[in-house]
N, C-alpha and C positions, 0 to 999 in steps of 0.2 A: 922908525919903520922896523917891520919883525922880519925875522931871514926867514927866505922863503924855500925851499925844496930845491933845486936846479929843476928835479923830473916835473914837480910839481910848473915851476914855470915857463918848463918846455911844451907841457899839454897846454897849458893856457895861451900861450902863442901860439900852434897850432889851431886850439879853437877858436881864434882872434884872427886867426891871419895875421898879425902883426904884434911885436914886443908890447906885453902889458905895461900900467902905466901904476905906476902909487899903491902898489898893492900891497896891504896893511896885514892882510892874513887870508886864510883861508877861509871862506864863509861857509862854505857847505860840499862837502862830497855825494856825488852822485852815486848809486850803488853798484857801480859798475867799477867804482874807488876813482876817477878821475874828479878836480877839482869843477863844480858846477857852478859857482857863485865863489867870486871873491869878496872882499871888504876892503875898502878903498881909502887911501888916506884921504882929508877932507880940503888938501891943497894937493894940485898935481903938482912935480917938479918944477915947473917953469912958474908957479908961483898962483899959475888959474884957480882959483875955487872949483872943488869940486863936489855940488851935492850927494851926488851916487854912491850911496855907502855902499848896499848888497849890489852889485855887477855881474847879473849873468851872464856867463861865459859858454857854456855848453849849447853849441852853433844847432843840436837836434831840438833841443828843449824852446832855441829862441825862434826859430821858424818854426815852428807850430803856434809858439805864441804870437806871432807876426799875421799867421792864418785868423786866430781868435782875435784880433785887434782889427783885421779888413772886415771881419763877419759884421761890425758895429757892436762887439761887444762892450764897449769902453762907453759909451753911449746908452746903453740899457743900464748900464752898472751907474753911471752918473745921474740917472732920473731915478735909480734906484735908492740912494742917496739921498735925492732932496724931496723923495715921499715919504720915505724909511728914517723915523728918528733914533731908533734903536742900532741899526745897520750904523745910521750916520755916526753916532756917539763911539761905535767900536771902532771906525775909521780912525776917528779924530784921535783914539787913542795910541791904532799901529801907527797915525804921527810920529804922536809927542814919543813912541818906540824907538821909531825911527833915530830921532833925532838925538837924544840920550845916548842910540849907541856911538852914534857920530860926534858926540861931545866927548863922550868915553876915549875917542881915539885923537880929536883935537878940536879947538876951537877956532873955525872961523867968520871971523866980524860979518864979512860979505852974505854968507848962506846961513846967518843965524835965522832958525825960523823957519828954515825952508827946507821940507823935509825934497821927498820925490815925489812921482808918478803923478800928479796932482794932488796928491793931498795936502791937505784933509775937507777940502770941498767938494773933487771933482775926479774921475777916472782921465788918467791921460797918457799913464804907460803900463801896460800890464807885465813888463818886462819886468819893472822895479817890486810891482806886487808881487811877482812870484819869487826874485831873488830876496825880497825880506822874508816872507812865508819860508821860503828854505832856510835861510842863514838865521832867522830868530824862533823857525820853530810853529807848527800850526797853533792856532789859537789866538794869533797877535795880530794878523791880518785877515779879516775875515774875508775880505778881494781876494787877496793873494792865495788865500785856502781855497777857495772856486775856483781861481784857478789853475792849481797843483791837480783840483779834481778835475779840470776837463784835459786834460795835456795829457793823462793815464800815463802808461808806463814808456816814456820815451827811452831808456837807457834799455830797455829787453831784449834790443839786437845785439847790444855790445859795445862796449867804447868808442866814445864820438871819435876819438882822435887815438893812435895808438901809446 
C-alpha cells in the first residue's frame, strides 16, 4: 500500500463519515484540490475482495449522482447498450481498463474478471462510472464521460469538506 497524506486522509473521512478502507492512492483531485476518487486496494484489510478500484468519495458529486441513478438513468444507459454496438464495444473496453488497472495494483483470484458498475453488459452504478471517468481520464469510459457531463461543476461552491 502507498502512504497516503494524513490531510489527504483526514478529508476523506470526513467525506466518508467514516475511516477510509484500503486505499491504494489517490485517484483523482477535485479542483477545489480536495481528493474526489480514491484507488482502492483490490483485497480490504480483513482479507474481503474488493472490486471498487476508482471510489468516489466526494459526498457533493455522489448525491447528485444518487439523483441521476433515481431519474432511471442506469436503465436508459443499459438499453442503450444492447441497441448500440459501438457504445457497447467502448464499454467493454473501459472494462478490460478497468481491470488492468486493478491487476496493476494486485491480483485477486475471487474478482478476477469482474470489473464494476455493471460492466461490461449492463449499467448498474453510475458512481463507479464517474470515479473511473475521473481517476483514468475522459475518453475511457464513455458512461462515465456522460456522466461527468451532466453532474456540471459540483466543486464551484467550494470544498466539500474543509
Amino acid at each position: 500500500m502507498t502512504s497516503i497524506d494524513p490531510s489527504d486522509e483526514q478529508a476523506i473521512e470526513a467525506q466518508l463519515g467514516r475511516p477510509p478502507r484500503a486505499i491504494h492512492a489517490i485517484g483523482h483531485r477535485c479542483p477545489c484540490g480536495n481528493p474526489d476518487v480514491v484507488t482502492t486496494e483490490p483485497r480490504l484489510p480483513d482479507g474481503t475482495p474488493f472490486p471498487t478500484t476508482f471510489y468516489l468519495t466526494c459526498p457533493r458529486a455522489a448525491s447528485l449522482i444518487g439523483t441521476l441513478e433515481a431519474s432511471g438513468l442506469m436503465k436508459e444507459m443499459s438499453d442503450r447498450l444492447a441497441s448500440d454496438e459501438s457504445l457497447a464495444a467502448a464499454y467493454r473496453q473501459a472494462h478490460e481498463a478497468y481491470l488492468a488497472a486493478r491487476e496493476a495494483i494486485g491480483h485477486v483470484d475471487e474478482i478476477e474478471g469482474v470489473s464494476a458498475g455493471g460492466m461490461p453488459a449492463r449499467v448498474k452504478c453510475l458512481h463507479v462510472l464517474a470515479g473511473q471517468a475521473l481517476a483514468q481520464g475522459r475518453g475511457v469510459n464513455p458512461l462515465g464521460d456522460e456522466v461527468l457531463d451532466l453532474l456540471g461543476e459540483w466543486w464551484a461552491s467550494g470544498p466539500c469538506v474543509p
